[in-house]
C-alpha positions as CSV (number, residue, x, y, z in Angstrom):
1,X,-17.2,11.3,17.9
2,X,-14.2,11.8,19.8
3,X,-12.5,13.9,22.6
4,X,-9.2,15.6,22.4
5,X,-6.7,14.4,24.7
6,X,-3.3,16.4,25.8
7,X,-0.6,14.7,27.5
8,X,2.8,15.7,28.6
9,X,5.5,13.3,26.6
10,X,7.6,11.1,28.3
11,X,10.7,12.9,28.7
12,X,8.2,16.0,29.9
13,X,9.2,18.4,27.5
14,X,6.1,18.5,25.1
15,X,2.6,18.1,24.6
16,X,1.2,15.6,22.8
17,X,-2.2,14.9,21.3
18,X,-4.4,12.2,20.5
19,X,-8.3,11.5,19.7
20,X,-10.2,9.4,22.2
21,X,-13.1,7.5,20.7
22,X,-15.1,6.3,23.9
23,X,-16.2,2.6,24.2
24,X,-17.3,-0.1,26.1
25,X,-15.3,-2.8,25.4
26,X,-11.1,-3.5,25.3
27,X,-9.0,-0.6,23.8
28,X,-7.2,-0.3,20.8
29,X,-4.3,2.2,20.3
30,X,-3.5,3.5,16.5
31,X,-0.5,4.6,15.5
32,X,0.0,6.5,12.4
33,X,3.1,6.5,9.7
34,X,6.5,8.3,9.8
35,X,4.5,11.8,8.0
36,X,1.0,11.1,9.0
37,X,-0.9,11.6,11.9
38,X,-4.6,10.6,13.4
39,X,-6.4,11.5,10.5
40,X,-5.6,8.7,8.3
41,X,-7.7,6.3,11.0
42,X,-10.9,8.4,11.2
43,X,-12.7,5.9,9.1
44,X,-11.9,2.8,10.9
45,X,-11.9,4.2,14.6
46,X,-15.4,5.4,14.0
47,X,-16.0,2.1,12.5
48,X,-14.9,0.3,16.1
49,X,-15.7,3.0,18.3
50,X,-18.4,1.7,20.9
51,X,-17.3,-1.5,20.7
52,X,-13.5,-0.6,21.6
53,X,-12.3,2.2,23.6
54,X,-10.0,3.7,20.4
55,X,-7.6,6.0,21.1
56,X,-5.4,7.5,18.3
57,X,-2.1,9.8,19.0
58,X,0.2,12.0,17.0
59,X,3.5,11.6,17.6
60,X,5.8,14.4,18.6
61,X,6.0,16.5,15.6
62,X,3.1,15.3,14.0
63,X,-0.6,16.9,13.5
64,X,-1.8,18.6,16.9
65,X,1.6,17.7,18.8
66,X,4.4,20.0,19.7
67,X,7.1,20.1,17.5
68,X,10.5,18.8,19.5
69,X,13.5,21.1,19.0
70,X,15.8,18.1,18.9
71,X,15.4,16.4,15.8
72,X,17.6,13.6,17.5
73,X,14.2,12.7,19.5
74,X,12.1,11.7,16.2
75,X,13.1,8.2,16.4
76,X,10.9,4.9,17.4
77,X,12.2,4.4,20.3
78,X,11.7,7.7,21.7
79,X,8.0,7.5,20.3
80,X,7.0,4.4,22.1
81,X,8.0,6.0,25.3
82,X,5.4,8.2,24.8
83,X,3.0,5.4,24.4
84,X,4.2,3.6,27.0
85,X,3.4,6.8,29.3
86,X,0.0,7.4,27.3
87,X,-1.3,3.5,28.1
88,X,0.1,4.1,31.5
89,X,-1.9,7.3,31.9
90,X,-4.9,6.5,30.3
91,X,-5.4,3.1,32.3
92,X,-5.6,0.6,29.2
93,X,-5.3,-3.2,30.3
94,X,-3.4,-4.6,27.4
95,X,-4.7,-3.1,24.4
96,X,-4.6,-4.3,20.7
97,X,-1.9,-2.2,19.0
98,X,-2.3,-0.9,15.6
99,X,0.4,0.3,13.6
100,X,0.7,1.5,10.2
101,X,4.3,1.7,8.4
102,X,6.0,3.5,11.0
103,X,4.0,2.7,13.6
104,X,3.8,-1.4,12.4
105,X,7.7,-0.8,14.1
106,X,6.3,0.8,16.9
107,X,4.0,-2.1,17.5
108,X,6.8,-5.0,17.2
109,X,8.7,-2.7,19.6
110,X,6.5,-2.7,22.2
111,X,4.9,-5.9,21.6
112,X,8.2,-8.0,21.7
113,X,10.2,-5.9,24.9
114,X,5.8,-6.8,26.9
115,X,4.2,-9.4,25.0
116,X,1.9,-9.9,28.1
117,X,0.9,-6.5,27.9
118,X,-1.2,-6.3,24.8
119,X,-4.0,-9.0,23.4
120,X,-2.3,-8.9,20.3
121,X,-1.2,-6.9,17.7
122,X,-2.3,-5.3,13.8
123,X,0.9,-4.1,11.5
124,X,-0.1,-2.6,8.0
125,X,2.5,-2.9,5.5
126,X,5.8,-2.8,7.1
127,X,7.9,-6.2,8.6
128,X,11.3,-6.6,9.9
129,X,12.9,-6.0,6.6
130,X,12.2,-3.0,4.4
131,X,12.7,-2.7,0.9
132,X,14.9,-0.5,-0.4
133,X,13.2,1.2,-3.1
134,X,10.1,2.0,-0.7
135,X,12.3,3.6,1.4
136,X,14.4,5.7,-1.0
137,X,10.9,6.8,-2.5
138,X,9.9,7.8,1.0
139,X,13.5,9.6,1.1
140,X,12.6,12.0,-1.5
141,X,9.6,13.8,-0.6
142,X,10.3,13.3,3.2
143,X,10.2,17.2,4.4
144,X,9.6,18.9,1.1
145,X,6.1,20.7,0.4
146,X,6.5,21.1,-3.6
147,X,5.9,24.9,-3.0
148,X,2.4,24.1,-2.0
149,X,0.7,27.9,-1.9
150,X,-2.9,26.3,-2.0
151,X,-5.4,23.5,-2.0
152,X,-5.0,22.9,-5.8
153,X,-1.3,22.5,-5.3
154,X,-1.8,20.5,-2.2
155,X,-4.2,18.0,-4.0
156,X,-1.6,17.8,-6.9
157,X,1.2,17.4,-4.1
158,X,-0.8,14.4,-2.4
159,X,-1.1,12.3,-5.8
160,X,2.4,12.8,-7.0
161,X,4.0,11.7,-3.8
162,X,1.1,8.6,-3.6
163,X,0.2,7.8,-7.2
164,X,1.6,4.3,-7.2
165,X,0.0,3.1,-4.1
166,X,-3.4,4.1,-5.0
167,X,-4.0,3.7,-8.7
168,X,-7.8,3.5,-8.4
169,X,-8.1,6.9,-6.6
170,X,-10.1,9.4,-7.7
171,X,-10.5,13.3,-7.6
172,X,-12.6,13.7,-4.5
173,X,-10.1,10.8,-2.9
174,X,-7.0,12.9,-4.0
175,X,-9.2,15.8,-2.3
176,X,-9.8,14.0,1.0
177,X,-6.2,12.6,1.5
178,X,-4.8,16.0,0.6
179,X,-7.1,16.7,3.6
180,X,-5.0,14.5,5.8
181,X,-1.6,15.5,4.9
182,X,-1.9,19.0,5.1
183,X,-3.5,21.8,7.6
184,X,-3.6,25.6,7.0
185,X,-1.7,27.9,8.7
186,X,-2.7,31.4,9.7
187,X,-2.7,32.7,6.8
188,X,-4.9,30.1,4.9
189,X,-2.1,28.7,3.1
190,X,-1.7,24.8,3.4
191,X,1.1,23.3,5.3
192,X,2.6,19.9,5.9
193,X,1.1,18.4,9.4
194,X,4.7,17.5,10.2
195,X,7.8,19.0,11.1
196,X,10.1,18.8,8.2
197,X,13.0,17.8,10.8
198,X,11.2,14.0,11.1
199,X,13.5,13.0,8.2
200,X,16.4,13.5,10.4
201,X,15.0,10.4,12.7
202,X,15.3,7.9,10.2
203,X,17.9,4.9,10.7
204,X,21.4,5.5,9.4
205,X,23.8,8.8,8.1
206,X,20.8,8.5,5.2
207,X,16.7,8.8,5.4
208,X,16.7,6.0,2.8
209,X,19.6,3.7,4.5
210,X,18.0,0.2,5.3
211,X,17.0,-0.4,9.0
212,X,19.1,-2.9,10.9
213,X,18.0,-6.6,10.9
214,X,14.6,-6.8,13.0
215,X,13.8,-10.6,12.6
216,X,14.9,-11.1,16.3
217,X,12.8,-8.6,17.6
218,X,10.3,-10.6,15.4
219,X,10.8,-13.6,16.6
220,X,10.3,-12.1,20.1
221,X,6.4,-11.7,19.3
222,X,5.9,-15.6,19.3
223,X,4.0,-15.2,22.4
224,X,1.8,-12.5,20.5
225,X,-1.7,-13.0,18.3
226,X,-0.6,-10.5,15.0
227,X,-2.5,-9.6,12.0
228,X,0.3,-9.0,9.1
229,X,-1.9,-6.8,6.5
230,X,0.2,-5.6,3.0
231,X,-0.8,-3.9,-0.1
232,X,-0.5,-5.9,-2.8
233,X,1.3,-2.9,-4.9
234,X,4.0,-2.4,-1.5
235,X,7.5,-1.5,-2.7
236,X,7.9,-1.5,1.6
237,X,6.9,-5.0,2.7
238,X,7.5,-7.4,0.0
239,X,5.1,-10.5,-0.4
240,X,8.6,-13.1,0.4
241,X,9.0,-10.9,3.6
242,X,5.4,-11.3,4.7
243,X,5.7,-15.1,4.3
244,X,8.8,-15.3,6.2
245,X,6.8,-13.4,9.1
246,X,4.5,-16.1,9.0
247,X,6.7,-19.4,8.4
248,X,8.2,-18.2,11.7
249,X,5.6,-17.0,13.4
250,X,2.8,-20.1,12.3
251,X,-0.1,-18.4,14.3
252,X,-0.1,-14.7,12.4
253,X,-3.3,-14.1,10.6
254,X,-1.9,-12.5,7.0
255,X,-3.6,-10.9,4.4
256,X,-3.5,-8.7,1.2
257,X,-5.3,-5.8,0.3
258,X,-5.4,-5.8,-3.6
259,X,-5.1,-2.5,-5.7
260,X,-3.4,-0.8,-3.0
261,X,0.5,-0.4,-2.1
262,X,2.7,1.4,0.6
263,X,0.7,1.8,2.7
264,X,-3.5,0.7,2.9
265,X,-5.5,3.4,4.4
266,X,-7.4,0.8,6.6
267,X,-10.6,1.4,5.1
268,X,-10.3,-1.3,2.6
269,X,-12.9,-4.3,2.7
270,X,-10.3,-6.9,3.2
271,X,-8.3,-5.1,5.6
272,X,-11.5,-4.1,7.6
273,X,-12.8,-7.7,7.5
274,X,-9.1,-8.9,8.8
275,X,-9.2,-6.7,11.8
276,X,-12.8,-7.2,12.6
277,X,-12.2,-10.7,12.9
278,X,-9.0,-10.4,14.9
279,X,-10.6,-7.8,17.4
280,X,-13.2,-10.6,17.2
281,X,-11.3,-13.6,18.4
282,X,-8.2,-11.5,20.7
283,X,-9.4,-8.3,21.3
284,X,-11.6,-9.5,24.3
């Protein structure tokens, strides 16, 4: 359904991956989470491919991208460089951008320094202020395996670290996200599909210090359709924060996935509804 893509980063010292969906109609770039990669948005890319051009990177370090050998680079602003050079590249005129946890950042970076270059933006459970107990939950399974020596370990691995934001799951799910978060290396064995050295990226002297204060970058999008999706479980984007976003930005589109926490897989009926009709009415 897709084609592997390999392009040089922007600094022109790796290469990076993505998975192009082809498509008729206006693009749509998806950007994964701090740990994740393009995996988590096979279900809704091959839900829109056809009617968008979809195109879904990993992020240096992530999945089928080179691993950089200065941690200092895993940071958001080095990663929208990349996109920037990967939109450039590719020829995309003013794609939607969306942006899961991580990449919701990514998003409202890029979105507020060119609001005229993109028909609008999707950001999935992350705003411009974080909780702090999401992020020091994040903090303490950022770069750490469990010992995983096999799939049975992996599986157990994928619902201790994800429990909470997916109460409903079942064994096959737990199976199938396991899938995502892990890949085998030569020997069989199931690894991480990230370098461990991501955590060292994060804001402060501490992977769970607070981010800085983001509401003017926020307030930059004004000029910007956005689609504000949380989980209704999130310990990340609190349900005061997304209300803020959208007393000071009156034309966001908001809603809330129910069962579901930090952060929806996208393949929820309310958040596939929410972007269909967005696409529908900016995406054009």
């Amino acid at each position: 359904m897709y084609e592997d893509i390999r392009y040089p980063s922007a600094d022109g010292r790796l290469q990076l991956y993505a998975r192009d969906y082809p498509g008729a109609g206006p693009a749509v770039v998806m950007m994964h989470g701090l740990t994740r990669n393009s995996a988590d948005f096979a279900s809704l890319a091959g839900r829109l491919a056809g009617r968008h051009r979809v195109i879904v990177p990993e992020q240096r370090g992530r999945g089928s991208s080179d691993w950089d050998s200065d941690p200092a680079n895993y940071t958001p602003a080095v990663y929208c460089g990349d996109m920037l050079g990967l939109i450039a590249r590719l020829g995309l005129d003013r794609p939607v951008l969306i942006g899961t946890s991580m990449g919701g950042l990514m998003a409202m970076m890029m979105g507020a320094m060119s609001p005229d270059a993109y028909c609008g933006i999707v950001i999935n459970d992350i705003g411009p202020a974080v909780e702090q107990a999401g992020l020091d939950r994040i903090a303490q399974y950022v770069g750490l395996d469990g010992d995983v020596k096999n799939w049975d370990d992996a599986v157990t691995y994928a619902r201790s670290t994800n429990g909470s934001a997916f109460p409903d799951y079942g064994d096959d799910d737990w199976a199938e996200f396991a899938r995502r978060l892990f890949r085998e290396d030569a020997a069989g064995t199931p690894r991480l599909a990230y370098d461990p050295a991501i955590s060292g990226g994060l804001e402060g002297d501490e992977p769970s210090t607070v981010p800085p204060d983001l509401w003017p970058m926020w307030d930059a999008l004004a000029p910007l359709p956005v689609l504000a999706i949380r989980g209704a479980l999130s310990d990340v984007l609190s349900a005061e924060t997304q209300a803020e976003m959208g007393r000071r930005h009156p034309g966001m589109d908001a809603v809330t996935v129910p069962r579901v926490g930090h952060a929806p897989m996208l393949d929820e009926p309310a958040a596939v509804e929410a972007i269909e009709r967005f696409l529908a009415e900016h995406g054009q």
